[in-house]
N, C-alpha and C positions, 0 to 999 in steps of 0.2 A: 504493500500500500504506500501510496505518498506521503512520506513527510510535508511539516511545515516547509522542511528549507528546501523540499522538490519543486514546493509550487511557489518559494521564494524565487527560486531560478528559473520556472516555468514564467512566471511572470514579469522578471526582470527582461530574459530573451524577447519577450512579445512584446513589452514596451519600448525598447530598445529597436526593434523592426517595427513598430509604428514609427516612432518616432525618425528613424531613417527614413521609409515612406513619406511622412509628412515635409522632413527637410530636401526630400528629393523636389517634388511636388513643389516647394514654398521657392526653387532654385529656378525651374521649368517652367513651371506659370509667365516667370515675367522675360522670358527669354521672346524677341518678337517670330521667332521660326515656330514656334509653339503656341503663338496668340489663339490661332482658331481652334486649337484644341482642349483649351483650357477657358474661353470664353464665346462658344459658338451661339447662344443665345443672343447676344450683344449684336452679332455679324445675321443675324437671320431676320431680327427687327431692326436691321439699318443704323444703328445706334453705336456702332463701333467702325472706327476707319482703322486698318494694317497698318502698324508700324512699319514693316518693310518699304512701306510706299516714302519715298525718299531717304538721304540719304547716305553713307557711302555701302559699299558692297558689306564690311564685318557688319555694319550698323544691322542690315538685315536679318540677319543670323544671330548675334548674339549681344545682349543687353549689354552696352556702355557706360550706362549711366550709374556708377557706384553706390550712389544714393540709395538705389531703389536696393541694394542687395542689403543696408544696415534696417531698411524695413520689410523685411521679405516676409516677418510673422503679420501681419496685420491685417495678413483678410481673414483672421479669425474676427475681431470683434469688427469687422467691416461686414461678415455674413452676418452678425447678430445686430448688427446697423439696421436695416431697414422693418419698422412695425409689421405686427400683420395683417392691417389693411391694406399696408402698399405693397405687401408681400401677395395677395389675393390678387389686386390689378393686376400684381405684374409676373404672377405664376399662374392664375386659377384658386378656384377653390379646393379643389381637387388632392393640389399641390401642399397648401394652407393645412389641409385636415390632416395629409398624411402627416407631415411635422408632429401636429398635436398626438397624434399616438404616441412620440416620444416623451413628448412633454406629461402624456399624459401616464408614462411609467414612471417618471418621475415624482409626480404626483403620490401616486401609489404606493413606492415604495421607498421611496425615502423615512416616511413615517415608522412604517412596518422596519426597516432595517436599525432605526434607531430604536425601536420599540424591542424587537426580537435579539440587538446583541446587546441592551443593558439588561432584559429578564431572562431570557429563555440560556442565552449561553451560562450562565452565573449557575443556572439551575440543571444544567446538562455535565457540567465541567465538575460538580460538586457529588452527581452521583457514583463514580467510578466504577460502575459495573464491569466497561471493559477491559479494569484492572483483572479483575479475576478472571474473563475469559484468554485472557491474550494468548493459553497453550491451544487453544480451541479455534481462534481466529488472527488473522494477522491486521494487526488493528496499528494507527498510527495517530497523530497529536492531533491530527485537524478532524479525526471520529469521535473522540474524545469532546467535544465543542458539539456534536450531535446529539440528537435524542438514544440515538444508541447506546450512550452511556448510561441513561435511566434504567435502573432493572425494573424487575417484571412486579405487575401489581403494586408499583408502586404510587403513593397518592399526589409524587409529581405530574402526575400525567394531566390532572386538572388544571393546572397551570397551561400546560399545550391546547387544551381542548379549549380553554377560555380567550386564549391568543385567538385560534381559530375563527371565533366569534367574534373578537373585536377586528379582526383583520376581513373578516368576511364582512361585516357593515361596514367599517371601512372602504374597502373595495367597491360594495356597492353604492356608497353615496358618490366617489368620486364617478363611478359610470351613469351615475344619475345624473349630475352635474355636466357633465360633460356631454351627454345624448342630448342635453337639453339645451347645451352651448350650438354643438352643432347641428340640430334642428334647424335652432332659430338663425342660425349664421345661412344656413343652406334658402332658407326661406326669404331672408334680405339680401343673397346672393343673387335671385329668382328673380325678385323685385328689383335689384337696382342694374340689372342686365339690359345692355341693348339689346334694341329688338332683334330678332333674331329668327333664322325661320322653323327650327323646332318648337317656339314656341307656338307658332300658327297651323305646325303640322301634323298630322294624324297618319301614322302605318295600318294599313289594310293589309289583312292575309286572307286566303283563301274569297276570293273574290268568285261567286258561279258563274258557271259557263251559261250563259241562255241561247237556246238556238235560233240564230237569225242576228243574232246582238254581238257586238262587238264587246271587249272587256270597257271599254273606253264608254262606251253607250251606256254600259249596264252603272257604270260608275256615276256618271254624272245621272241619269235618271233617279238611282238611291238616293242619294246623296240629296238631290232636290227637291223629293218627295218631303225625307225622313227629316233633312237640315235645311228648310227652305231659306229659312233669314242669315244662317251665319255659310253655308255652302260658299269657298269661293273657286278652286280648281282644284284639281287632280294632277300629279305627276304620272304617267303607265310607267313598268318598269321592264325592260327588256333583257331578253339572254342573249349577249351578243359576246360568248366567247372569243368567236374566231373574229370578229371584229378588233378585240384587244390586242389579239397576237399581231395584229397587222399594223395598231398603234405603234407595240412596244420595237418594230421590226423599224419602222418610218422614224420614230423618235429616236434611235441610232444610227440612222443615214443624217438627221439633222444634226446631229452632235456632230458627224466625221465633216458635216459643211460647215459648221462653228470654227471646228479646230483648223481647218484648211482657209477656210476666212482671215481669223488672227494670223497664222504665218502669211498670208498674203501684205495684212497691212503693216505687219513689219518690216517686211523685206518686199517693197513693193517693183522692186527691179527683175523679180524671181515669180513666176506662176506655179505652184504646186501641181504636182503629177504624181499619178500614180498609175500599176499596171492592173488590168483590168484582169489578169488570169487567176487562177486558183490561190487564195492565201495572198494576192498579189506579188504573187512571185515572180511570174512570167505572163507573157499576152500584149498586146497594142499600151502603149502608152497613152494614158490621157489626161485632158487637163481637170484636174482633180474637183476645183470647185462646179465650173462645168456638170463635171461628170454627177456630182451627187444631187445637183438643182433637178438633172433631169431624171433621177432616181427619184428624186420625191416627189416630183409632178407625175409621174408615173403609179407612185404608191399613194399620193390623193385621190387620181381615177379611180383606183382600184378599191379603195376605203369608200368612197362616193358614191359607188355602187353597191358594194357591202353593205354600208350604212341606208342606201335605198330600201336595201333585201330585207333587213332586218326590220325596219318601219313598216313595209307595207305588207312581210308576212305577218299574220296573223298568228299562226302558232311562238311565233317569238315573243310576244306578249305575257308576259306571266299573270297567276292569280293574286299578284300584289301591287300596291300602288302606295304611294304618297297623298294624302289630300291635304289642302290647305283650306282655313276657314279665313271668316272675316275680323275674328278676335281670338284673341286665348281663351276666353271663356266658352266656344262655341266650338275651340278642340278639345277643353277641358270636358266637358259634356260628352266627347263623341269619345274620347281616348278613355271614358272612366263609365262608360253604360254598355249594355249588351243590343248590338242592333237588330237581330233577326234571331226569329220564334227557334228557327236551330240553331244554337251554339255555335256548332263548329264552322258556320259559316258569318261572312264578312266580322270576321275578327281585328278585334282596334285597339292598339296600345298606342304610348307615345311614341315620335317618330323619332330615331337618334339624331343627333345633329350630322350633320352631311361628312363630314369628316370621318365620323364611327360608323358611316354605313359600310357591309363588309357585302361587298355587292356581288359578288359568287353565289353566297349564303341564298339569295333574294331567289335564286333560280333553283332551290331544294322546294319540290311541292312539300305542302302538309301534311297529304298522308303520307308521305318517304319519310318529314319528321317523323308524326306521331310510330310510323314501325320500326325508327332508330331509339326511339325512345324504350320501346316495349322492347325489345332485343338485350341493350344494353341493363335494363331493368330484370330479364330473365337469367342473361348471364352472369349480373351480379347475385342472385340468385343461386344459381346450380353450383356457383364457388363456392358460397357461403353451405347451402344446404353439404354439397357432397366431402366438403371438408370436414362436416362436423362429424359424419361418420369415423374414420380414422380418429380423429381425438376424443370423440367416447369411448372409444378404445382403449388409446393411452391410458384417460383420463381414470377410469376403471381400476386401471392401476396405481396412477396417482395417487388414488386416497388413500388418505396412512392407512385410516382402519381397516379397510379391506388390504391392504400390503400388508398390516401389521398379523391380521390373521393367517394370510397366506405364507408368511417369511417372517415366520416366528423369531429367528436370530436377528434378523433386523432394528429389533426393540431399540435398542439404545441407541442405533443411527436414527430412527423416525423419532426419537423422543427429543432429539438434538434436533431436527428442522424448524420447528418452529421459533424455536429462542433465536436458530442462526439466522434465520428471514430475517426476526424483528433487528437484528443488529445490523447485517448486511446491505438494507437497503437504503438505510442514511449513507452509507461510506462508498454509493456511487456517486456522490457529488463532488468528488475528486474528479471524477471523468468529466463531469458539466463544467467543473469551474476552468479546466483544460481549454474544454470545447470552447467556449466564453471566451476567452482569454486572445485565442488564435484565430477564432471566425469574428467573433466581437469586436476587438480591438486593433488586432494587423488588416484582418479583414477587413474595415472600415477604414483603415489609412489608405489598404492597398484602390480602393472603392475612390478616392479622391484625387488619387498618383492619378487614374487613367492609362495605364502602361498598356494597355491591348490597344486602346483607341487611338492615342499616341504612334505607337509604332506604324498603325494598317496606314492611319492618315500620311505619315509621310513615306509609305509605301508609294500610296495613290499616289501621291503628288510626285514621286519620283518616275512611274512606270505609267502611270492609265492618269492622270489629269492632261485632259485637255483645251478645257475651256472653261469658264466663272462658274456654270454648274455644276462641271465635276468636281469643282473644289467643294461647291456646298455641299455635292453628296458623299463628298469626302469626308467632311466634317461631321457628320452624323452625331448628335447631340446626343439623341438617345432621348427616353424617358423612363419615369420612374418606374419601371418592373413590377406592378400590383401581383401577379399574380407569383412572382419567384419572391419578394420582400414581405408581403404580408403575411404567407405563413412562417416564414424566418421569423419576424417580430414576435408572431404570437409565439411560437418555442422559446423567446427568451420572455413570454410573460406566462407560460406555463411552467417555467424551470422558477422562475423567483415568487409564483403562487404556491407552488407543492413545497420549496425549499424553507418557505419563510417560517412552518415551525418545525418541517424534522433537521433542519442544517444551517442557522442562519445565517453561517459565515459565509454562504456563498454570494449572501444579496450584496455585500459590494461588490464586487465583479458585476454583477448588472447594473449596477446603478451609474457606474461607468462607463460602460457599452450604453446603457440610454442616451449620458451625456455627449460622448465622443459622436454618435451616430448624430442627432441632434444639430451638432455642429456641422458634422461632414453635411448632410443632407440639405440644413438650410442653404451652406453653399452651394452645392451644385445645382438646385433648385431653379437658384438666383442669376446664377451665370452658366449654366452646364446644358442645364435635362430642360428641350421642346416639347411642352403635353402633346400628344397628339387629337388630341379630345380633352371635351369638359365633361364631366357625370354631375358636377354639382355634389360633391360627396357623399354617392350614392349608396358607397362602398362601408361605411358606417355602420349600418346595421350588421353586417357581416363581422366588421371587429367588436362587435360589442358581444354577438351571440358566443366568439372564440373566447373572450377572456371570461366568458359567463362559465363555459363548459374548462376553460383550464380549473375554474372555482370547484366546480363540480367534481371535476379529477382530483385536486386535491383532498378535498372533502371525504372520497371513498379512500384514498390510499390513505389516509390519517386512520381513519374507521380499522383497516385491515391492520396496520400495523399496530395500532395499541391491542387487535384483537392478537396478534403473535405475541403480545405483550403481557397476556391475561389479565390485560386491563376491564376485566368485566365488569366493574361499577362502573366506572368513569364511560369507557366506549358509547352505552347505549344515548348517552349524553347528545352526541354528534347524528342519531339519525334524521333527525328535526331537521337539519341545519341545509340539508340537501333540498328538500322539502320547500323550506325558506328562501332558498335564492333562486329556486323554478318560478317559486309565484313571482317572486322580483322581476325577472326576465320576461316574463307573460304581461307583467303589468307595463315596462318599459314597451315591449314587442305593441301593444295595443296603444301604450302613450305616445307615443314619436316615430313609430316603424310608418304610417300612413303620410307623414311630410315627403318621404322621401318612397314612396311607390305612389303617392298621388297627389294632384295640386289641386289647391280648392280652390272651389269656385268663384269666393270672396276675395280673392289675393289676384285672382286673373280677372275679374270685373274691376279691380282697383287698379291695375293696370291699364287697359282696355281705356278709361275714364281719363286716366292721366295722357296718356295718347292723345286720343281726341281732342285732349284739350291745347298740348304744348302741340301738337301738329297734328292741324285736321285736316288739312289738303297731301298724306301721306299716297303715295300710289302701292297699296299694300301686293298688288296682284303684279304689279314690276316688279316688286321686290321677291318675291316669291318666285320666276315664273322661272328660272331656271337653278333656283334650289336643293332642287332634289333632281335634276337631271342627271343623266351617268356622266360622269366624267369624260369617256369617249368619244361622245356625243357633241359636245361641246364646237363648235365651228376653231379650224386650227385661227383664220384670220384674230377672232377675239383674244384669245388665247397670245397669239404672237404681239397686238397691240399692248396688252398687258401686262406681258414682260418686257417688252420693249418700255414701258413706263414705268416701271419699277422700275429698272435697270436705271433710267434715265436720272429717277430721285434720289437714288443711292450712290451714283456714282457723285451726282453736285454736292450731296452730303458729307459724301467722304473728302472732294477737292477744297468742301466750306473749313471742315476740319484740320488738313494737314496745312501747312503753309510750303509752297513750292512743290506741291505736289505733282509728281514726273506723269505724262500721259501713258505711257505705258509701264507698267513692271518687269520685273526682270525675267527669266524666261521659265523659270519653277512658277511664274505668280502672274500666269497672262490677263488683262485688263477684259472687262465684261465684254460677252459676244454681242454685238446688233441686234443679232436675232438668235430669240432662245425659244425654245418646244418643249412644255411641260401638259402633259396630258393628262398627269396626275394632280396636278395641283387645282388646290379647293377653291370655289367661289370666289373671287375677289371682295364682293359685295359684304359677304358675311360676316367676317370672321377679321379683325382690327387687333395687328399686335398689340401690345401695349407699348408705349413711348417713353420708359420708364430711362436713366442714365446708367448707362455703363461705368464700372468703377474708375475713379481717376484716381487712383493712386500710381500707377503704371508709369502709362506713357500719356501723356501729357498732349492735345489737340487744339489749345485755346478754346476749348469750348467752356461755358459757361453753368455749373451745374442745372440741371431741370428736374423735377419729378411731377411729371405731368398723369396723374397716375390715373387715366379714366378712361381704361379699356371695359370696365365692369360698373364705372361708379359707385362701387361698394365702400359705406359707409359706415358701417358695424363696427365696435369694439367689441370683441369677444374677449373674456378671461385671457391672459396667457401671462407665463410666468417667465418665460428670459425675453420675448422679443419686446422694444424697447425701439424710440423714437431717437 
């Protein structure tokens, strides 16, 4: 078993490689060959100009300015700089919530660790039970500080049992508080939101087939009957696979006519050429931009008529659509009632916002769902049933008593399980505070370095950048990982749930890993990780149900272990307690679970109101009308005026910023194409980064500080305890 001074040097090692991590990372950040990978946020909302632009040649590669190297720690209290309402504009709410899980372990268990190592350890360390085992078990100093050390039947156990209780109200009040912070936060997040067109719009599924009727027909017909005053369009949604392939096929003949552009207007003496054979290896020479203009006049016919095919078949039509009404109250209505006498048909949820549609999905009918559903429902099933066969088996055996009758000589090893359980199972928290220590703590440094994103980006940019948007897609910001990060969180608030009274010396290590992540997170947040969606912290109920159920777990394994304990007066104490935080959860599930699966109808009629009032001449059905359109679909001409307008305001942006700024860059860092083809990118109309300032500590642009912070106009203070104005 571990010693104290194992996991002194367990832990010295891990803080010592964060701390390397973090001094690597505090070196790299400010290097300008590294800007866009350490601040790609800044560069996506226009708000940060390249230091390599100007200049000498070192200058672009590697930070000269000494200064900046005697304050290299200071985007620590620089990430705890901005509050969390300016932190909401300029992340999301999303983003905002996720923080507060940290914050909100902290909460938690800061109390409980000061609580648990001034009682519980005093009273663990003082029973020495595993004095007298130690020929029986390999026991070491940091078991000893566990409940392990309590012997059996002893009437310390009430002490444990009473912790339990106040750690469980505990726990619950803070989840109380906090379901009911983010509630209301998500609810004023709702409200102080630009219009937007999920708010207006309603998903339909399983739309009927009518014979003679087009889907389109039958749409608007419903819809005018059932929604006459708030009805205002329909998006249809189509299967145009191969349509896509032909996009992604043409949007890399535009990228080879980007990069063959740029080397032209550098070297305008030289026309680029290429051979037109296999690999370009061999074949006719030709002139390269030439050659790719008439590759893509060639792949628009082709797409022209595709896209004809696909509109004017009829079976390319799916049973799903988009509707938009004339207020949120009149999709509030359509998205939260049932419209037809069958169920299963013209089904209405909210619509995701255009960015979360995952448009593949849209072409799976409902009944192919509803028989993935039933499949995967049987086969989790036949596992679980035919597995339990074999382990009645085992289990048959398992039981002492019947082993004990069957293998008489066995007596005195089966009389010994149960006291070795109740010791054993405190003294794997040697393993946790390990695990802790090197996923928690290095891991969280290594999570800030960015060493994988780092490296690929100036892969790309050495071998495959060819033009201003392969650099962006270089840059890949990333965002925050819900589904690989959320359950990681909840393990480290089921390990300091169950710990805090068989082991309490493990809660600082987590209280650590809250801190440390905390920090790492609001940075990258800030300047790193592009949401790619808004939920509105939808995601909430989800972590509230996981730290209900780590309670839960705790709860039974206390129960079992004082039962190895023959803590039979005290144990029955604890079955209440389960009991008690079900209804807690049922009560929260029905207080606050319906903010966030439904929007009332009060809250979008007060909207709706506010509209009309500050702008009643809005053209709600322009705003809408290409919304929810496929992205494919999309005309390339709008599409190329829009990035060529972009392009336009970001480069005056960046020329406003640098002084002597050179018109082109160096040949690693070529200057924006003319003309760029993104076929993937979202609405223009919709979706407003925020305008929030890039860090000036760095590099320096005469700009003028801003925080313009009303991408959301969100106004809310909510509780929080380190961010700070």
């Amino acid at each position: 078993m571990a010693t104290l001074s194992d996991i002194g040097v367990s832990a010295l090692i891990n803080i010592l490689s964060a701390f390397a991590f973090l001094l690597a990372f505090a070196l790299l950040r400010i290097q300008p060959v590294n800007d866009r990978v350490y601040f790609p946020k800044w560069y996506i909302n226009g708000e940060r100009a390249s230091p390599r632009r100007g200049g000498n040649f070192v200058a672009k590669f590697v930070n000269l300015d000494f200064k900046t190297y005697l304050t290299f720690l200071n985007w620590m209290p620089q990430a705890l700089k901005m509050s969390e309402t300016q932190l909401i504009n300029h992340a999301g709410l999303d983003s905002a919530v996720f923080l507060r899980i940290y914050t909100l372990g902290l909460k938690i268990f800061v109390p409980i660790a000061v609580v648990a190592l001034l009682i519980l350890i005093p009273v663990n360390v003082s029973s020495g039970t595993l004095f007298f085992l130690r020929k029986e078990l390999v026991v070491s100093d940091i078991d000893k500080l566990s409940i392990s050390n309590v012997p059996p039947k002893s009437i310390r156990f009430f002490v444990h049992i009473g912790l339990e209780y106040l750690f469980t109200i505990w726990i619950c009040y803070m989840l109380y508080k906090e379901y009911d912070n983010v509630a209301t936060m998500r609810l004023h997040f709702l409200a102080s939101q630009r219009r937007r067109a999920e708010q207006f719009t309603v998903a339909v599924r399983n739309v009927p087939q009518i014979p003679g009727h087009s889907i389109a027909d039958s749409l608007d017909h419903f819809f005018k009957t059932n929604h006459p005053d708030t009805y205002l369009c329909h998006q249809a949604v189509y299967n145009a696979n191969k349509f896509a392939s032909l996009v992604r096929k043409r949007d890399r003949l535009q990228n080879w006519l980007d990069y063959n552009q740029l080397k032209f207007e550098r070297n305008p003496e030289k026309r680029p050429t290429k051979k037109i054979g296999f690999l370009g290896l061999w074949g006719e020479r030709v002139d390269s931009i030439d050659f790719y203009k008439q590759q893509i006049k060639e792949f628009d016919k082709r797409m022209e008529l595709e896209r004809q095919k696909v509109l004017k078949d009829s079976k390319s039509i799916l049973p799903v659509a988009f509707v938009s009404f004339k207020s949120r109250w009149g999709a509030a209505v359509c998205a939260q009632t049932q419209q037809s006498k069958n169920p299963t048909l013209w089904l209405t949820d909210w619509a995701p916002e255009p960015r979360d549609v995952y448009w593949r999905n849209l072409a799976i009918p409902f009944v192919s769902l509803t028989i993935r559903k039933l499949i995967i429902s049987l086969s989790v099933f036949a596992l679980v049933f035919f597995y339990m066969i074999p382990i009645a088996f085992v289990q048959s055996l398992a039981n002492l008593e019947g082993l004990e009758r069957v293998a008489p000589f066995l007596r005195p090893v089966i009389e010994l399980i149960p006291r070795t359980i109740g010791v054993s199972i405190p003294m794997k928290a040697t393993f946790f505070i390990t695990y802790i220590m090197v996923d928690g703590w290095a891991g969280i440094a290594g999570e800030i370095l960015r060493l994988k994103p780092l490296v690929i980006f100036h892969l790309k940019n050495i071998f495959l950048v060819k033009t201003e948007r392969d650099r962006e897609m270089a840059m890949d910001p990333g965002s925050v990982d819900y589904p690989e990060t959320l359950p990681s969180l909840q393990l480290y608030f089921l390990l300091g749930i169950v710990y805090a009274v068989v082991t309490p010396i493990l809660l600082p290590f987590i209280l650590v890993f809250f801190a440390f992540a905390y920090l790492v997170y609001r940075h990258q947040i800030i300047n790193v990780y592009n949401p790619q969606y808004e939920s509105g912290a939808a995601f909430w109920p989800h972590v509230h149900s996981r730290i209900i159920a780590s309670l839960l777990i705790s709860q039974l394994l206390l129960m079992g272990l004082l039962s190895t304990k023959e803590a039979a007066n005290s144990t029955p104490l604890l079955v209440i307690l389960p009991i008690l935080t079900l209804s807690f959860h049922k009560y929260c599930k029905s207080r606050f679970e319906p903010a966030f699966r439904k929007h009332p109808l009060e809250e979008a009629m007060a909207k709706d109101l506010l509209d009309r009032t500050t702008e009643p001449d809005i053209n709600l059905k322009a705003f809408l009308a290409d919304a929810y359109l496929h992205p494919i679909f999309r005309s390339f001409e709008e599409e190329e005026l829009v990035e060529i307008r972009v392009d336009k305001v970001r480069v005056d942006r960046h020329q406003s910023y640098a002084d002597n700024a050179q018109s082109r860059d160096d040949i690693s860092s070529p200057s924006p194409p003319h003309h760029a083809y993104h076929p993937t990118s979202p609405p223009h109309h919709s979706y407003h980064q925020p305008t929030t300032s890039p860090p000036q500590d760095i590099y320096h642009h005469d700009i003028p500080p801003q925080y313009d912070y009303n991408h959301y106009g969100y106004h809310y203070e909510a509780e929080s305890w380190t961010s700070r104005d």
